[in-house]
N, C-alpha and C positions, 0 to 999 in steps of 0.2 A: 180601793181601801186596803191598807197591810191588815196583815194577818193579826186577830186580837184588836183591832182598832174599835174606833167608834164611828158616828156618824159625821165629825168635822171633814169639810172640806176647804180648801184655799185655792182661791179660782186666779193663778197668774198670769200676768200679762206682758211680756217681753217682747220686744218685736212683733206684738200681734198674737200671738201664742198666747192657749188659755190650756189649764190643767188642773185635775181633783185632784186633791191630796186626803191620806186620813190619817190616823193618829195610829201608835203603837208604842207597845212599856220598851222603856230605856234599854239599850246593850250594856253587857258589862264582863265580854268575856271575847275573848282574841286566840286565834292560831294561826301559823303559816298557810299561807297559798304560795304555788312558784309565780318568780317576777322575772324579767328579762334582766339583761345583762345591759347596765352604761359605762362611761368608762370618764376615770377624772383621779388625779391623784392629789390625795391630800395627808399632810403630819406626818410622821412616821419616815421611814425608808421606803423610797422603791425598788425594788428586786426581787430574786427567789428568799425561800424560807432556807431553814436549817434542812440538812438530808433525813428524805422521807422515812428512811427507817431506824430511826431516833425518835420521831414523830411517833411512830407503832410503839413502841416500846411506852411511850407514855399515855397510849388510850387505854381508858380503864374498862376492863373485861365485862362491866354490868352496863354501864351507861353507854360504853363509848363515844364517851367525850373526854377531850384533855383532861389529865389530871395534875394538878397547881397545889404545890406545895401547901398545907404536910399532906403528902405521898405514903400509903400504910400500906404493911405487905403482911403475909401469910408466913409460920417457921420454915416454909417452904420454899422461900423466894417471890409466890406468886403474889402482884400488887394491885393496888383498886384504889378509888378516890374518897376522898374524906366525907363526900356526901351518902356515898355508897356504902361505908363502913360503918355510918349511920344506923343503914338499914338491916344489915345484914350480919350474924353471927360465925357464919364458917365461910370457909373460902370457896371462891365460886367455883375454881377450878379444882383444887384436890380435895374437899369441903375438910380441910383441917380447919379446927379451934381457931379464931384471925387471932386474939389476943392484942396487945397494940406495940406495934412493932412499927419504927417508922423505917421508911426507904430511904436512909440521907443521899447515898451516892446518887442513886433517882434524881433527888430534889436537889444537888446541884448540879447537875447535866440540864434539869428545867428552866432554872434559874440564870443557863448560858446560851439559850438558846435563843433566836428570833425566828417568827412567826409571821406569819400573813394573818391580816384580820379574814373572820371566819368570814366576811362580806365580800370576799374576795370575786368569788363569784359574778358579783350582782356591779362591780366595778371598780371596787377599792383597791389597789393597788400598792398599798401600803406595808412595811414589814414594822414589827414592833419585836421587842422583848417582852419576855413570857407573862410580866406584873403589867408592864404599858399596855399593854395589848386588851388584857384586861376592860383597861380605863378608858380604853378609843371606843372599842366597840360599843361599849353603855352610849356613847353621843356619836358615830360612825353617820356619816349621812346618807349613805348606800344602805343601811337598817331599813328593815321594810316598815311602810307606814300600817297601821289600823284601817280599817272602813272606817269612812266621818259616819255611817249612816247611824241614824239616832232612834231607827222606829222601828228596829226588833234584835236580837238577840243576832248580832253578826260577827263570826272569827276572824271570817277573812283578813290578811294582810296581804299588801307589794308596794310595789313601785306606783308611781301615779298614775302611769299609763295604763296599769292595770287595772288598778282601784276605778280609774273613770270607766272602764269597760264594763267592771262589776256592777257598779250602780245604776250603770244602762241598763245591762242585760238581767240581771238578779234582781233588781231592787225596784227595777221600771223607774227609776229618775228622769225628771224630764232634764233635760239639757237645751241651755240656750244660750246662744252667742250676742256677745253686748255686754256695756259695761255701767247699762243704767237698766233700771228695772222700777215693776208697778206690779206689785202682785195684793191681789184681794182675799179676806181670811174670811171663811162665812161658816157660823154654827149658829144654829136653830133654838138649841138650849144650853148655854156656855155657864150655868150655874152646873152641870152635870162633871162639869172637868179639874180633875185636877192630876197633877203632876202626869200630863199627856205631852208625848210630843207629834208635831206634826214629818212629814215626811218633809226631805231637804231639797233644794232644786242648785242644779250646777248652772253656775254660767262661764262662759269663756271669753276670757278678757285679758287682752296683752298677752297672749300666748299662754294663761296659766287661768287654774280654774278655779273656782270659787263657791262655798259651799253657804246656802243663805238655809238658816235655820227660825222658823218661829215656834214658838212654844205656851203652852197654861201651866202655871205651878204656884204653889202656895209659896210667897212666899213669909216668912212665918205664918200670922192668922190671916195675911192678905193676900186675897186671890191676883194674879198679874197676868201680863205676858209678854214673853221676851223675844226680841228680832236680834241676831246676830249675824256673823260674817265671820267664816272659818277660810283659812287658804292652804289648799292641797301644793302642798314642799313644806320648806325645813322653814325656823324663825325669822334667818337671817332674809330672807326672800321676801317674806311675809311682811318684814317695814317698810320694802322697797315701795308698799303700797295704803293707803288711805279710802275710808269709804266713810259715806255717809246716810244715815237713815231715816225716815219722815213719817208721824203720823199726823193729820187734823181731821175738823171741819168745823164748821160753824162759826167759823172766826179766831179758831185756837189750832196750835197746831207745836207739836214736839218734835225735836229733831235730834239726832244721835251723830256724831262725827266719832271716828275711832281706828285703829290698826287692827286689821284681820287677825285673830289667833293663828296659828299653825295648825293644822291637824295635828301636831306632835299631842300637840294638848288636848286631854279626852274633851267632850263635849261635855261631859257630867263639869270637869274640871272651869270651863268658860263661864257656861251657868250658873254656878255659884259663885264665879269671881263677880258677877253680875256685868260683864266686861259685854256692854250692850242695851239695844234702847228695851229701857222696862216700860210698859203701860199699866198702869191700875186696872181692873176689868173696868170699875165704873167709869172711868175714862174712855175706856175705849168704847163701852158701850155708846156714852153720849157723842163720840164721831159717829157712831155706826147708826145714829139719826133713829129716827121711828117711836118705838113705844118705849126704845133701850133693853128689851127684852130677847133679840138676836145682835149676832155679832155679825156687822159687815163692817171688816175693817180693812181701808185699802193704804199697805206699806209702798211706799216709794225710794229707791236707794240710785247711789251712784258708787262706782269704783273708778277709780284715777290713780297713775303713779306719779310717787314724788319726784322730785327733782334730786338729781344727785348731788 
């Protein structure tokens, strides 16, 4: 059971494979991890940057990080970024008065410059000018991803390869290979839940992996719960693929067809698109057979890729 959870457990079934899962409050909060380096070049120029010491001259003395026009300097010469001057009333270096003083000759040496995106690192190979540059990186697809995990307060980011390692080793994910699945969701007292979610289980299919999330949440006065399908890569990836999702019994039975989100897209962000099969609890109770007073609810799914 994660940490802060409750007593729900979700007993699945993959290839034979059976696992407890428990419940833990939402993430909502992200930092880097290091990720390895892949290599692909896209948009942009490939080559080197402008020379590296041009590049010094425009890291700002407080953040050091680029500093992108307007460029503000000290009666002194000395210059800092617009975020920075924000913050701060004298100059870092000679702490004279800052006053507002812009750098123009600064900010057109910036302005002629190209750049390597800061992802450069991690495989982009890319050169931009100083405003493009900008605008690559906000949608760069060498940008590290978030953890999909949904059942505690997780920073971590990387690369996929990385993220799958974390969810192994950090989070206890179970992981399973396959691209159909049977998993069973069992609570004792499901009037006790709300806005809980369950821990997430990977599977490995067609070489990429797959994050199946189920959940309890109000939604408005009505209690529900949602089964989804998140896909660790970028969007574009993400259509290449199709899944489908199943609940019955007793003669009735709901089914969910749909395209994986991306991990790009928070998991707060999917569940409220409602982008995924909803069950009423009274519904599900009435699959879960019995008195309707525990939840034994067994999800069936498939993943397939499209046709190109």
């Amino acid at each position: 059971m994660a940490p802060g959870g409750s007593n729900y457990q979700d007993i699945g079934d993959s290839r034979s494979a059976y696992a407890d899962y428990g419940i833990a409050p939402e993430s909502a909060e992200f930092k880097n991890s290091p990720f390895r380096k892949t290599a692909a070049v896209i948009g942009g120029k490939n080559g080197a940057g402008s020379n590296s010491a041009v590049h010094e001259l425009l890291e700002c003395p407080v953040c050091m990080n680029p500093m992108y026009p307007p460029i503000h300097q000290c009666p002194n010469g000395h210059t800092l970024c617009v975020k920075c001057k924000s913050k701060v009333h004298v100059c870092p270096i000679c702490r004279h008065e800052l006053g507002n003083i812009r750098c123009l000759a600064l900010e057109k040496i910036a302005e002629s410059l190209e750049l390597p995106c800061r992802y450069q690192i991690y495989g982009c190979q890319d050169i931009f000018t100083y405003h493009t540059r900008l605008r690559h990186e906000q949608n760069c697809r060498f940008r590290p991803y978030n953890c999909p995990y949904a059942g505690s307060e997780c920073a971590v980011t990387g690369d996929i390869q990385y993220l799958v390692a974390h969810l192994k080793d950090d989070h206890k994910v179970d992981m399973h290979d396959g691209c159909t699945f049977n998993h069973r969701y069992v609570k004792s007292n499901p009037q006790e839940v709300e806005n809980a979610t369950w821990m997430l289980t990977v599977f490995n299919c067609f070489g990429h992996q797959f994050c199946l999330h189920f959940e309890a949440f109000n939604l408005g006065l009505a209690p529900v719960y949602m089964a989804f399908l998140r896909f660790m890569g970028d969007d574009d990836d993400a259509k290449r693929f199709s899944y489908s999702l199943e609940v019955g019994g007793f003669g009735r039975k709901l089914t969910w067809q749909g395209v994986p989100r991306s991990i790009r897209d928070s998991h707060k962000t999917v569940r409220d698109s409602l982008d995924g099969l909803i069950i009423q609890r009274s519904m599900a109770l009435f699959f879960s057979g019995g008195d309707r007073k525990e939840l034994k609810l067994k999800v069936a799914g498939r993943i397939w890729r499209e046709p190109l």
